[in-house]
N, C-alpha and C positions, 0 to 999 in steps of 0.2 A: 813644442815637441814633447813627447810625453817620454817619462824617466825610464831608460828600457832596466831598471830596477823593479817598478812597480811590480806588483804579485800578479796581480788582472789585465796582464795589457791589453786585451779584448774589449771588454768593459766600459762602459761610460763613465766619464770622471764623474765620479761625485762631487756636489754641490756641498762647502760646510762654510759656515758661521761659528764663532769660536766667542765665547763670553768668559773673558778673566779679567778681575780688578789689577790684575801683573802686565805688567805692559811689556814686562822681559818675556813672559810664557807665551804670550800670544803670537809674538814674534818669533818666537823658536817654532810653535808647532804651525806655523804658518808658511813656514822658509822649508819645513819638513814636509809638510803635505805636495807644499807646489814643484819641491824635488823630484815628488813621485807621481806626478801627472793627476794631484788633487786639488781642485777651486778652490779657493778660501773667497768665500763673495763677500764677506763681511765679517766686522770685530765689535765687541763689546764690550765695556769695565762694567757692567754689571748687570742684575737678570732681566730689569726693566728695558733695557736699554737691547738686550736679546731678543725678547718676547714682538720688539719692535718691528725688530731686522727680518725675524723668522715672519712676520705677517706680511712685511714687504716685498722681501727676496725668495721666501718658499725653497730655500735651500732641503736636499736631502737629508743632513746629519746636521745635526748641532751638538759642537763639544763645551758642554757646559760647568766652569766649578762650583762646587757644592756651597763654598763659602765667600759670599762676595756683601759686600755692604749694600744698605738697603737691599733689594728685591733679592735674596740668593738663589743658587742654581736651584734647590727645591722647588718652590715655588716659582720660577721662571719654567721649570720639567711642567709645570702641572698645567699651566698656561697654553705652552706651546702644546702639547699633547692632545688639550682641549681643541684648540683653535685651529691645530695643523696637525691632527693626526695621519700623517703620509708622513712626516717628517719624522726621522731617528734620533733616537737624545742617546747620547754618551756623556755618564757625569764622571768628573774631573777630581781626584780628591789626595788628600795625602795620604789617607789613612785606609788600609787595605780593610779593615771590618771600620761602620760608619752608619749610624744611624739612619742620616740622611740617607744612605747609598738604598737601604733597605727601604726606606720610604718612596724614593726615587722608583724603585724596581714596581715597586706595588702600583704606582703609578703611571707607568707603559715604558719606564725609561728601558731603553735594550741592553743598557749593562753598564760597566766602570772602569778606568785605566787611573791608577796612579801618575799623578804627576813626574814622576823619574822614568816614563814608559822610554824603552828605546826608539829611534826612529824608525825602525821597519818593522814595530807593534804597534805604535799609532798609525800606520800609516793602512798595516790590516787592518788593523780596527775598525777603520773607517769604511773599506771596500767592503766586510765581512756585516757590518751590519746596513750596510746601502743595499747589500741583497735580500733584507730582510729576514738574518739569523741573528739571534742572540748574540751577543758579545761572552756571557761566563756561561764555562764550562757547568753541566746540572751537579756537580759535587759543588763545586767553589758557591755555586747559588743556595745550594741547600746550607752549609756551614755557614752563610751571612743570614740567612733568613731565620736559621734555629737559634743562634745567637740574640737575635732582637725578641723574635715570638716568646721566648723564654726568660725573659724580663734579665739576664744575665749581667745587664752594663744598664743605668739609668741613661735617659735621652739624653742628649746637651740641649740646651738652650740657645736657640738663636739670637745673634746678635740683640738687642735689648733686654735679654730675659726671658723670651717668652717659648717655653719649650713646642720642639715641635707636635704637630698633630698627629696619631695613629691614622695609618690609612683605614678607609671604612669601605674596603671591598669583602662583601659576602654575596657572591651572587649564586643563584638557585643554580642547583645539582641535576635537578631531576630531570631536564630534557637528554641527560647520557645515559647511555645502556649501559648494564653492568661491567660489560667488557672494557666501555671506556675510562667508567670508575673507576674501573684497575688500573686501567696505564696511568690516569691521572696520578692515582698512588703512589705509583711504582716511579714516577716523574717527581713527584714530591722528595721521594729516599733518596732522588739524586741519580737515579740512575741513565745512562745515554741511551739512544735507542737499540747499537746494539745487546746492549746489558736487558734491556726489556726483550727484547727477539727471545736471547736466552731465557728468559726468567719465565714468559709466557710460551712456550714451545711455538713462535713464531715467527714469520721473513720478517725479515727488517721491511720490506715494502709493506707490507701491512700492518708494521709497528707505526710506519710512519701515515698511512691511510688512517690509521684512530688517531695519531696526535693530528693530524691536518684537521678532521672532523670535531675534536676537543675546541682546540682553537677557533673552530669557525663558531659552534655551537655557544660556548663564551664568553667569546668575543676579545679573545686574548691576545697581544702582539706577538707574544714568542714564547718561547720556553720559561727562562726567566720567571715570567709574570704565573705560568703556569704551577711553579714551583710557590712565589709567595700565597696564590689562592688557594694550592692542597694544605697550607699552613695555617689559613687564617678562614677557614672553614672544617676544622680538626681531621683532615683527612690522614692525615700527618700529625704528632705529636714531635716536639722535642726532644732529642733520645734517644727515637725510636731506631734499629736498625735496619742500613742499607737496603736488607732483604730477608 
């Protein structure tokens, strides 16, 4: 019987997979999903042991934590991503700015929830990106991604020492018309789409007709990701202001 709490009651349950080395978390956010007419088809203590589940079971969402021994959610994001690109990753973390978080993002992850989430924010979470939307708002995305691009805080070091990797997305520009180089832009400053309507004397349906064609053109999961590549292709400087 599905939780007549749930946000979506229309909606197909989502399918999710949960990877924490905590065996207390996984059972919390497990007893919280299925309250609200969400699958939990499988758990993990750590990212190998994820990467596994998500090959097997093909769940939609995987909530993954950032920091788990051996394989972490990092590199368990990059795996899954690779192998089950249809599948959603939500990284799990304690710390609201996080290196990993931004590496993550870079790498298709659709966004992040603090470990303290309440139960009816994890439980959108999960619906909001099973539809295939970003999880952070384009301000909160921009203020994690200027933070890192801007050398501001040094990496941490993953478990043994070995810091993490910079992601190495620079993909060519040049198949968008100049019009979409602006919203691109303008998506980078953090702006929503109605803030681009306004900023471009534009409907929001055809703000959203250039982001749809951004996204398709390179090949991006969501906003999000659209934000770290106007950063790491200088479309976007550090700094710079909103508008």
């Amino acid at each position: 019987m599905t939780d007549s709490t749930a946000p979506y009651p229309d909606e197909p349950a989502p399918r999710v997979v949960i990877a924490d080395d905590q065996e207390l978390v996984r059972t919390g956010f497990r007893l919280i999903l299925t309250a609200r007419g969400i699958g939990v088809v499988g758990e993990a203590s750590d990212g190998a042991e994820a990467v596994e589940l998500v090959d097997r079971l093909r769940p939609d969402v995987a909530l993954l934590d950032i920091r788990m021994p051996g394989m972490d959610g990092l590199e368990a994001a990059r795996r899954i991503l690779d192998r089950s690109p249809e599948c959603r990753v939500i990284m799990l973390t304690t710390f609201d700015l996080d290196q990993y978080v931004y590496a993550a993002l870079a790498a298709g992850a659709s966004g992040f929830l603090l470990k303290d989430v309440t139960a009816a924010h994890l439980a959108a979470a999960v619906r909001l990106v099973d539809t295939g939307d970003a999880l952070l708002a384009p301000s909160i995305t921009r203020r994690l991604v200027e933070r890192f691009v801007s050398g501001e805080d040094p990496a941490p070091t993953r478990p043994g020492g070995r810091a993490p990797s910079p992601p190495a997305v620079h993909r060519d520009l040049t198949p968008l018309t100049p019009r979409e180089l602006e919203v691109l832009t303008l998506m980078g400053r953090g702006l929503s789409n109605s803030e681009l309507a306004r900023e471009l004397t534009l409907s929001e349906a055809t703000v959203k007709t250039h982001v749809a064609r951004i996204f398709a053109k390179l090949s991006l999961r969501d906003r999000a990701q659209a934000v770290v590549l106007a950063y790491e292709t200088a479309l976007v400087l550090p700094g710079e202001p909103s508008s």
